[in-house]
C-alpha positions in Angstrom: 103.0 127.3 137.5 103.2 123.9 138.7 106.6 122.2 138.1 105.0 119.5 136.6 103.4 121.4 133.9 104.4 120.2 130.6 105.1 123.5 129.0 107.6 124.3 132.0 109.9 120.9 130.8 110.1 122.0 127.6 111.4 125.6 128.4 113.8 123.5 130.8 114.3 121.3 127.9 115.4 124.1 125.5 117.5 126.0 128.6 119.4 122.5 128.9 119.9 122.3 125.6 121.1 125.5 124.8 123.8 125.6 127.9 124.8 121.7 126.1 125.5 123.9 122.9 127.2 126.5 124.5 129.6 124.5 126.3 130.4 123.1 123.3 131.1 126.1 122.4 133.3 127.2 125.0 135.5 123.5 124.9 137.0 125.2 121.8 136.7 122.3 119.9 137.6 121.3 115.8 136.2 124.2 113.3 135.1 120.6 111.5 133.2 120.2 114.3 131.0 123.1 115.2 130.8 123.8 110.5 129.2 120.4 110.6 127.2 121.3 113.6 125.9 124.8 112.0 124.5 122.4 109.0 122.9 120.1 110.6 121.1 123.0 112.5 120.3 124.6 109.0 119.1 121.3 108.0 117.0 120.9 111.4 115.0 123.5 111.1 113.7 123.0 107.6 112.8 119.0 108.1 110.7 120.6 111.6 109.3 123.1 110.3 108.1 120.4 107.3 107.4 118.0 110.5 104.5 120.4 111.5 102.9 120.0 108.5 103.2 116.3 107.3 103.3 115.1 110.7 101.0 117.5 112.4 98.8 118.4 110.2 98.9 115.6 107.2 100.0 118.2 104.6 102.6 116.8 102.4 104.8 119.3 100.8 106.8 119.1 98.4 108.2 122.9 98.0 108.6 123.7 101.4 112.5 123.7 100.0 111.5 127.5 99.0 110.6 128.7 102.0 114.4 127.8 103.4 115.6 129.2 100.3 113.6 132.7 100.7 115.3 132.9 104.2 118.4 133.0 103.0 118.4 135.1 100.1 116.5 137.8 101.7 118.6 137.7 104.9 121.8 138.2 102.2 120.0 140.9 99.7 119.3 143.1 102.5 122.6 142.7 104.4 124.3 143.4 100.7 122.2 147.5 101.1 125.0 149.7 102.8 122.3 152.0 103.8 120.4 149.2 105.8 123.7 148.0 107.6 124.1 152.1 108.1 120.7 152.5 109.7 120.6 149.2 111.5 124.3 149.1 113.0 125.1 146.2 115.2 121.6 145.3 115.0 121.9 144.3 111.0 121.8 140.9 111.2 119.2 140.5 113.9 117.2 143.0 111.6 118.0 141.2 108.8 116.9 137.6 110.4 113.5 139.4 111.3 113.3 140.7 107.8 113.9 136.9 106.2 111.2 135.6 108.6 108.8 137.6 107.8 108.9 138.1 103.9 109.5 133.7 104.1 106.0 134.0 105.8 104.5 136.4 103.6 105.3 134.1 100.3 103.8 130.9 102.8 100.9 133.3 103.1 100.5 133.5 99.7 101.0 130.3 98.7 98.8 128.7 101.6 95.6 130.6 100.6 96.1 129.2 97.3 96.9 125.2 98.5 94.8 124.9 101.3 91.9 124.7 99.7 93.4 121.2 98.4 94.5 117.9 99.9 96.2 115.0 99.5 98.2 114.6 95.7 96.5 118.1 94.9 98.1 120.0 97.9 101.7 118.5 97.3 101.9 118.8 93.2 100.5 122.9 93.7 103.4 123.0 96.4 106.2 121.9 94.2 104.4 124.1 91.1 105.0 126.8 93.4 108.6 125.6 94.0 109.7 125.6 91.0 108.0 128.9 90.0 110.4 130.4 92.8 113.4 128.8 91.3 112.5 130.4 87.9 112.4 133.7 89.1 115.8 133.5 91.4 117.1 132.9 88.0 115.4 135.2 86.3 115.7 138.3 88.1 119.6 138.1 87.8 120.6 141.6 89.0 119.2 141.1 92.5 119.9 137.3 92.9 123.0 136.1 90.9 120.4 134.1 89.1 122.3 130.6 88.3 125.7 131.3 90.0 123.4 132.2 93.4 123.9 135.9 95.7 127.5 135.6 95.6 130.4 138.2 96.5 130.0 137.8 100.2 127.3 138.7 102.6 128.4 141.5 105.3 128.5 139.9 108.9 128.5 143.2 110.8 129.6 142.0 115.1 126.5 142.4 117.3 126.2 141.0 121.1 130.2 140.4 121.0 129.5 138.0 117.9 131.7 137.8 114.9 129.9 135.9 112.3 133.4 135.3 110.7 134.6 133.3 113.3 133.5 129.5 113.1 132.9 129.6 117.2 130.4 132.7 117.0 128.7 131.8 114.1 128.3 128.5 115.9 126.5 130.3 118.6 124.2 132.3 116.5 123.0 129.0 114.3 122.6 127.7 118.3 120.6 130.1 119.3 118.2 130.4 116.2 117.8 126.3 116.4 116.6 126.1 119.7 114.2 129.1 119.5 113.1 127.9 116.3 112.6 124.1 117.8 111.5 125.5 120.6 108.7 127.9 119.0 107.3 124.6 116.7 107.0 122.7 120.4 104.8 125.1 121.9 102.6 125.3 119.0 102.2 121.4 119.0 101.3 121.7 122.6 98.8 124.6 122.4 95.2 124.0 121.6 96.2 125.3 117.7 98.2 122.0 117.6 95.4 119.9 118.8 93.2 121.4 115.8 95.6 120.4 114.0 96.2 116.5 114.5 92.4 116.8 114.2 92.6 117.8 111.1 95.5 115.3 110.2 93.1 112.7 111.4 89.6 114.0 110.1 89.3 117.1 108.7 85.7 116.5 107.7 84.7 115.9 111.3 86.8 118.8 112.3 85.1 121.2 110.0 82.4 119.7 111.6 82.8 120.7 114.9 82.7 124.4 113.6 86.7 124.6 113.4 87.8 126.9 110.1 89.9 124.4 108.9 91.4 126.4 106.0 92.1 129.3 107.9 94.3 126.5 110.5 96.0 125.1 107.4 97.0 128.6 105.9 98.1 129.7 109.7 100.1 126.6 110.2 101.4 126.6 106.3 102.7 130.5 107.2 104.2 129.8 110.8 106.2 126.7 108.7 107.6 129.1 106.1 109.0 131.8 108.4 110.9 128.7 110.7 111.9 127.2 107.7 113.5 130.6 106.7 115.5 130.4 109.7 117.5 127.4 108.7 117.9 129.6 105.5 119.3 132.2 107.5 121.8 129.9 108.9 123.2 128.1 105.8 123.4 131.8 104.5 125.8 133.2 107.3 128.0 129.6 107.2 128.6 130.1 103.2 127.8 134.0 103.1 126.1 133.0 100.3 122.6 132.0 98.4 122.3 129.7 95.8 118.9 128.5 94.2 119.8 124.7 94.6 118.3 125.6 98.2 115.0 125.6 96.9 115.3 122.5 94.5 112.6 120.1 94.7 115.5 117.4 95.7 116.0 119.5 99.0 112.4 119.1 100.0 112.2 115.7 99.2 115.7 114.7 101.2 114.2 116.7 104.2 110.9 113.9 103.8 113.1 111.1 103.7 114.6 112.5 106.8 111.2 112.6 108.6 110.4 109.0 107.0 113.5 108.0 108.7 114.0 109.5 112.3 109.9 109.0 112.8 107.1 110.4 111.2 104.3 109.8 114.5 107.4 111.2 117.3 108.6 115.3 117.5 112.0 114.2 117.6 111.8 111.8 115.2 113.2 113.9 112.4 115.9 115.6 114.5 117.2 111.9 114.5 116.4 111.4 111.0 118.6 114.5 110.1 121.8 113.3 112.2 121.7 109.7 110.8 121.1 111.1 107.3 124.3 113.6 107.6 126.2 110.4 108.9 125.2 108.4 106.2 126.1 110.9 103.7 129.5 111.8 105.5 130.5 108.0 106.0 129.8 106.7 102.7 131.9 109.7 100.9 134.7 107.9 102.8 134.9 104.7 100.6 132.7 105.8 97.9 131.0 108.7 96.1 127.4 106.5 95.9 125.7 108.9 98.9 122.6 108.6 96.3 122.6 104.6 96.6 123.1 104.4 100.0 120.4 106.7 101.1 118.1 105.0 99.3 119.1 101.6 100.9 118.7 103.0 104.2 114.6 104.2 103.3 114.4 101.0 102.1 115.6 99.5 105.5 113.6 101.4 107.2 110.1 101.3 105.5 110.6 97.6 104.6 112.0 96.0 108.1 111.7 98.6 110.5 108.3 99.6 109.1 108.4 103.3 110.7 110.4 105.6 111.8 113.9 104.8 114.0 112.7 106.6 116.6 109.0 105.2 116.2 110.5 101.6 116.2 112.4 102.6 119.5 109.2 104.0 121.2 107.3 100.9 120.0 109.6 99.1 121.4 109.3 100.3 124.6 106.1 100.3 125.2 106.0 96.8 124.2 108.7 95.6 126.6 106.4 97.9 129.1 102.9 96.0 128.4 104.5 92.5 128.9 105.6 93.7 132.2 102.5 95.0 133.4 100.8 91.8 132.0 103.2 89.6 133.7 103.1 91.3 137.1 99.3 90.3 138.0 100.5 86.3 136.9 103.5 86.5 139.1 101.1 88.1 141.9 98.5 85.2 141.9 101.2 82.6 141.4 102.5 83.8 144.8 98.9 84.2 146.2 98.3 80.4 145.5 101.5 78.7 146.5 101.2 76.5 149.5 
């Protein structure tokens, strides 16, 4: 492979990254730090995954909350089955990660078959219908979920790999681990030929269909492979509160992941891992002097959709490649200047 080859930086990318995080790791820092850390990975991976449809695929969702919160209350009801942690062994939480995954996927299966055959207001109103149909029934079905009060009385965090889950450092290292991957994994499908389909889609689906592309079968895959990365941020915020609670898969947890999109860059793939940090500092920041978080975010969409006019890390490219233009433009006038002087 040459070492140019775009999909070789990103696995360098993610190896980098990952040996940032685990040195991190290893410096033994504040259990403040690497808590605050294991959320904002939780919180990553949903506002991604949601960044491959909205800004991949121009799919607006407005329930993609669920998917998160399926993760982590399927990861905790089968970790809470002695005979599945007596069957599985050390291997109960990676079992049980695979498990959330994949039954997260199924119910974005489901779901997308319905959807997809919308667009625009239609898609997002049927997505938050379906939301708040999985809300009802995590209430409802209170024997296996808690219902209101959430999957309380602890989930089992049986050691695997030399991991305790227990321990602030190691469950650092597992939410580490399932970030990148899961970053990782959404990366390669934007660079595969699936991801092209799909900003052709986001730009024209009629033309696309056109072209002979099954573009409902693209929107169901890519509404699936969104559910079951979401469902890994559920699995995190499940092992940091051993826990599941159905607030996870409120409608005001999707929307807070949009405005995170709106605000790190809608049209960048890192855009909304910037938008989730600078969202966490705003919240953490203004608890300091005032209790208002709900005020200030909203001053700082404001900012940005009314000033900034896109994304913080849109405006930064933009930027750029401004400054990068009037250079280019200049160099030819500075180079005939010099050409005519006597």
């Amino acid at each position: 492979m040459n070492m140019s080859s775009p999909l070789l930086r990103v696995f360098a990318l993610a190896a980098a990254v990952m040996a940032v995080l685990l040195v991190i790791a290893a410096l033994n820092p504040s259990v403040w730090l690497l808590d605050t850390m294991t959320g904002l990975f939780a919180s990553a991976l949903l506002v991604m995954s949601l960044h491959l449809l909205i800004g991949y695929t121009g799919l607006v969702s407005f329930g993609h909350a669920a998917y998160f919160a399926a993760g982590g209350y399927i990861f905790g009801m089968v970790l809470q089955m002695p005979a599945f942690i007596a069957a599985m062994g050390s291997w109960s939480v990676p079992a049980a990660t695979l498990f959330a995954m994949a039954g997260s996927g199924l119910f974005a299966f489901f779901v997308g078959l319905i959807c997809a055959r919308l667009s625009e207001i239609y898609f997002a109103f049927l997505t938050l219908a379906f939301q708040m149909l999985f809300v009802s029934i995590i209430q409802g079905l209170v024997a296996y979920t808690g219902g209101d009060q959430g999957l309380t009385g602890g989930i089992p965090r049986p050691e695997f790999l030399g991991l305790n889950l227990a321990q602030a450092s190691d469950r650092y290292v597992f939410a580490a681990i399932l970030f990148v991957l899961g970053v990782l994994a959404i990366r390669l499908v934007t660079l595969s030929s699936f991801g092209a389909t799909l900003r052709c889609i986001r730009d024209n689906e009629r033309r696309t269909a056109f072209l002979g592309v099954n573009t409902y079968k693209a929107k169901v895959l890519v509404f699936t492979l969104a559910g079951s990365i979401a469902a890994l941020g559920g699995v995190i915020l499940a092992v940091f509160t051993s826990a599941a609670y159905p607030e996870w898969a409120s409608w005001s947890v999707s929307g807070e992941a949009i405005f995170m999109i709106m605000l790190g860059g809608l049209n960048s793939f890192y855009g909304p891992l910037i938008g989730v940090v600078v969202m966490r500092a705003i919240n953490d920041v203004t608890l300091l002097y005032t209790t208002h978080t709900e005020l200030t975010k909203g001053l700082a969409i404001l900012f940005v959709v009314l000033v900034l006019r896109r994304g913080i890390l849109d405006w930064i490219m933009d930027r750029h490649k401004n400054r990068t233009r009037s250079k280019t433009a200049a160099s030819p006038a500075r180079k005939e200047q010099t050409d005519v002087a006597p």
